[in-house]
DOLO-702591 format. One record per residue (C-alpha): residue number from 1; residue in three letters; x, y, z. Coordinates in nm, 3 decimals. Layout:
BEGIN
MIMAR/NUM/ALA/X/Y/Z $
...
This chain:
BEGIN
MIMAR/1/UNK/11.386/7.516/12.669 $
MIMAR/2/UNK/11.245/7.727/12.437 $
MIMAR/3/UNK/11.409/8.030/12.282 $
MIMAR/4/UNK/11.242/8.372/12.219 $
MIMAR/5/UNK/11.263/8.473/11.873 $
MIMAR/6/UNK/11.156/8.794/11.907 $
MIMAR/7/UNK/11.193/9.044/12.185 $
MIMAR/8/UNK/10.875/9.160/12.391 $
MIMAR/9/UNK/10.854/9.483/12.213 $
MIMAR/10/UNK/10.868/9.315/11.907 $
MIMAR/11/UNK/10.566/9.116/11.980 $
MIMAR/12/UNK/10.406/9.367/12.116 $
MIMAR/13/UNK/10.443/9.575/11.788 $
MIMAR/14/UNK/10.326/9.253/11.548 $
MIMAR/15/UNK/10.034/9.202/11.785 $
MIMAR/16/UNK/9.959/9.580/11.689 $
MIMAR/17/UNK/9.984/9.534/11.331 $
MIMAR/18/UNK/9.788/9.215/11.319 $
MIMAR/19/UNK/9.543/9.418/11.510 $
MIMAR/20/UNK/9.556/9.706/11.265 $
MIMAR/21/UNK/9.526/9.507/10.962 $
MIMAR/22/UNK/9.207/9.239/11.065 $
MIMAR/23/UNK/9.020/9.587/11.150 $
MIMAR/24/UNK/9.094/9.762/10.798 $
MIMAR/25/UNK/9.026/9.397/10.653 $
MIMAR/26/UNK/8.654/9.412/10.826 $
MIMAR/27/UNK/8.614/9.750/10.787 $
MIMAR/28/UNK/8.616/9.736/10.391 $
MIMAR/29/UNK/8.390/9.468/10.366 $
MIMAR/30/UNK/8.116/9.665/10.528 $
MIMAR/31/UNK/8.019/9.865/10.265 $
MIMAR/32/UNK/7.667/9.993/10.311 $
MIMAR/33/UNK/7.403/9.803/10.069 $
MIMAR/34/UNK/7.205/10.052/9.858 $
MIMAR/35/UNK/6.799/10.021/9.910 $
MIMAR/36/UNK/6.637/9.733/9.729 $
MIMAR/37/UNK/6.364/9.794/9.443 $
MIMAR/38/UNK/6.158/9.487/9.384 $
MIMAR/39/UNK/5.933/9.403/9.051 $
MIMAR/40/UNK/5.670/9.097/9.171 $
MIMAR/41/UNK/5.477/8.959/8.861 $
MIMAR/42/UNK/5.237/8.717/8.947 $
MIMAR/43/UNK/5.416/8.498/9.219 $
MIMAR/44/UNK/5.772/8.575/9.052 $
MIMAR/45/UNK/5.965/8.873/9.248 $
MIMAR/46/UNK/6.282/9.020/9.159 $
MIMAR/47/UNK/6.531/9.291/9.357 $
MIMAR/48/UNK/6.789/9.498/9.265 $
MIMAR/49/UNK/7.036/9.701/9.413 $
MIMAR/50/UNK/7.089/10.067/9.226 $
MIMAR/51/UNK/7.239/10.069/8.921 $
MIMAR/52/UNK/7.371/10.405/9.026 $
MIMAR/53/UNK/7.326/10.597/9.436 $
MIMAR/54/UNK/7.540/10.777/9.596 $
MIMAR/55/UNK/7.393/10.745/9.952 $
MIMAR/56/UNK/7.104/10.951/9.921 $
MIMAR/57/UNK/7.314/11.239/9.721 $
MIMAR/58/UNK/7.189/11.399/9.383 $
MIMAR/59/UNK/7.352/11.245/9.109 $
MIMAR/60/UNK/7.585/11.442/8.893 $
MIMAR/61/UNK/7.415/11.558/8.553 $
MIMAR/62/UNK/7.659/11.452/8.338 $
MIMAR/63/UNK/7.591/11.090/8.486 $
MIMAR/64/UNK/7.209/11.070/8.448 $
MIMAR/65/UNK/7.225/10.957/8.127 $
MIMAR/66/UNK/7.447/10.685/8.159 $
MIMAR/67/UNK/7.289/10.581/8.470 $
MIMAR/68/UNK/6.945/10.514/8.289 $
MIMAR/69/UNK/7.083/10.418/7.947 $
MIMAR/70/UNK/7.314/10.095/8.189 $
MIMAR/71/UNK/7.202/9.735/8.124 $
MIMAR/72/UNK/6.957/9.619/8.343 $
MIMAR/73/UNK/7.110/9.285/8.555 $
MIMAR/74/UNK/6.725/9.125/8.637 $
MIMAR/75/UNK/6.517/9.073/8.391 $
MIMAR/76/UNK/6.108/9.001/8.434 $
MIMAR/77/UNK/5.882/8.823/8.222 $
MIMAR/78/UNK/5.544/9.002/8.171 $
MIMAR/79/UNK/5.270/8.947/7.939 $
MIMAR/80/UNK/4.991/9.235/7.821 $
MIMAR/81/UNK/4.744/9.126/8.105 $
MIMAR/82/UNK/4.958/9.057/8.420 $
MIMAR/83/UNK/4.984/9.275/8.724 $
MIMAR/84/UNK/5.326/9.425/8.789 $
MIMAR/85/UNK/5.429/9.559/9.118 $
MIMAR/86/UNK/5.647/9.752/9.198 $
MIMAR/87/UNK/5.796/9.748/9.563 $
MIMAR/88/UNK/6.083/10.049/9.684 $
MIMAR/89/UNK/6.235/10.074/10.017 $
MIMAR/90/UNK/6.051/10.316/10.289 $
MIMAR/91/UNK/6.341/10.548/10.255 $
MIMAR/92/UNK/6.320/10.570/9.896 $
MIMAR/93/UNK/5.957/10.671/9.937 $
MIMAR/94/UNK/5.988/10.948/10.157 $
MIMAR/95/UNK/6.162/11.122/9.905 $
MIMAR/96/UNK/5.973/10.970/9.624 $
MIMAR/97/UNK/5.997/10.801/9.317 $
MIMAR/98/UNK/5.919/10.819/8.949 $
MIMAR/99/UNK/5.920/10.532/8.646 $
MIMAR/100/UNK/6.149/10.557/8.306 $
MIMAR/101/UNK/6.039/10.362/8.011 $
MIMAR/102/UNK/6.368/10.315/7.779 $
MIMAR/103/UNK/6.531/10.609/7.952 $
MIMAR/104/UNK/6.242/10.854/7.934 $
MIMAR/105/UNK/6.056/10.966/8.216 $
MIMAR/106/UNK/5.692/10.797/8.203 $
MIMAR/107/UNK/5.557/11.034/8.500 $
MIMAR/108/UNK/5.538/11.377/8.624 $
MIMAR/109/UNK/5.495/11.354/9.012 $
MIMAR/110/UNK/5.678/11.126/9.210 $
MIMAR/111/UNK/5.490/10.851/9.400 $
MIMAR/112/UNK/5.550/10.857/9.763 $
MIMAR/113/UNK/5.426/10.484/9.879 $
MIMAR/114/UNK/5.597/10.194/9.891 $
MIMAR/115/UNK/5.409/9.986/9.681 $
MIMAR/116/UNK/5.188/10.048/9.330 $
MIMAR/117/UNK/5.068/9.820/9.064 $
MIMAR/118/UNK/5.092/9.864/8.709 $
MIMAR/119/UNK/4.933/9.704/8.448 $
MIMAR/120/UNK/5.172/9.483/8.183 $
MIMAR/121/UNK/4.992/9.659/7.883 $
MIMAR/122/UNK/5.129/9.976/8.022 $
MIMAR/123/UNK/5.545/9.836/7.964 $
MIMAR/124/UNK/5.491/9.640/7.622 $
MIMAR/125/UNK/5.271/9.846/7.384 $
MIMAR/126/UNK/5.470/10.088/7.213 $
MIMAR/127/UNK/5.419/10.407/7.044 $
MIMAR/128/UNK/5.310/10.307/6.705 $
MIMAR/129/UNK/5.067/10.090/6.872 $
MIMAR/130/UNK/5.257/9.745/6.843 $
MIMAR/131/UNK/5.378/9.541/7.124 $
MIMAR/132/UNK/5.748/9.539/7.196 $
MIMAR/133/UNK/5.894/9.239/7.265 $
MIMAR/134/UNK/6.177/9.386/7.593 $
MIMAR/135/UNK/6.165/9.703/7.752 $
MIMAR/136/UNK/6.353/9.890/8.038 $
MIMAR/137/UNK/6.187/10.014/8.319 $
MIMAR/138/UNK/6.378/10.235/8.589 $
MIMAR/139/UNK/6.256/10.327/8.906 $
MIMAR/140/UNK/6.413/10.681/8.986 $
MIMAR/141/UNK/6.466/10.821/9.352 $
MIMAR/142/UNK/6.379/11.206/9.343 $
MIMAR/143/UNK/6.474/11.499/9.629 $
MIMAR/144/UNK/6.268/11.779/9.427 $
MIMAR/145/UNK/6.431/11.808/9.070 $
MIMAR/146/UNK/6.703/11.572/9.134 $
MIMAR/147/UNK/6.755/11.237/9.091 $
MIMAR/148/UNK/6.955/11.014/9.361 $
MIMAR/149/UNK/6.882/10.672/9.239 $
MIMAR/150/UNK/6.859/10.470/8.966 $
MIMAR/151/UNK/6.710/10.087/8.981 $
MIMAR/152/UNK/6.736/9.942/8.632 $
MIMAR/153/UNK/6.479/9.621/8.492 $
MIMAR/154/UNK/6.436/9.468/8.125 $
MIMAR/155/UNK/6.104/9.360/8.108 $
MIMAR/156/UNK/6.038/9.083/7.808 $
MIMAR/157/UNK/5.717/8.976/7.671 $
MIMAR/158/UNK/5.628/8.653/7.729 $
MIMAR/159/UNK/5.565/8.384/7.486 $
């Protein structure tokens, strides 16, 4: 014989708390990925999620900085000659996209493809005219004169 230990309403309400709390549970672990940016150097391709979106919002001023000035998580070896591409999702491009070199802004239109290439000498040679050995490269999501994305890469010289 078995005995009840709880009453049918009882059930009933731990069924629909179970119920309740597996939902929440898979509802927070779908948060929605942010667009990939890719960097492809010879057969070698890296992707990133944003270092800083917000869905497709502007970003607040006071957080552009920071946003451009975070550590980049990939890093891609280039050399003076090589090809780099750069690859953005199609929804990035429709509302184009710009390169940063070390936090300043290396272009004054935004590009409105997917795809471009870039030559390496264009990343490592510096100001003064020397080669730098690392270098940060951000690939900026625009909506007119605001930013809404921010993919961060350290490019370093090869040996």
């Amino acid at each position: 014989m078995t005995v009840a230990f709880f009453s049918g309403k009882g059930r009933r309400i731990g069924v629909a708390l179970g119920a309740v709390s597996a939902g929440l549970l898979v509802l927070s672990a779908c948060d929605k990925p942010t667009p990939l940016a890719t960097v492809t150097v010879g057969s070698d391709s890296v992707n990133t999620e944003a270092a800083c979106y917000d869905d497709g919002n502007p970003i607040k001023e006071s957080l552009i900085q920071g946003c451009l000035n975070k550590k980049a998580d990939k890093t891609v070896k280039i050399s003076m000659d090589d090809k780099v591409r750069f690859g953005v999702d199609p929804e990035i491009a429709e509302n184009g996209w710009t390169l940063f070199i070390n936090g300043q802004q290396a272009e004054q239109e935004p590009y409105k493809n997917t795809y471009r290439t870039i030559p390496g000498n264009a990343f490592l040679a510096s100001q003064t005219g020397e080669t730098s050995k690392e270098t940060t490269v951000s690939i900026v999501e625009t909506k007119g004169k605001k930013l809404t994305g921010v993919w961060q890469f350290k490019f370093e010289k090869k040996d």
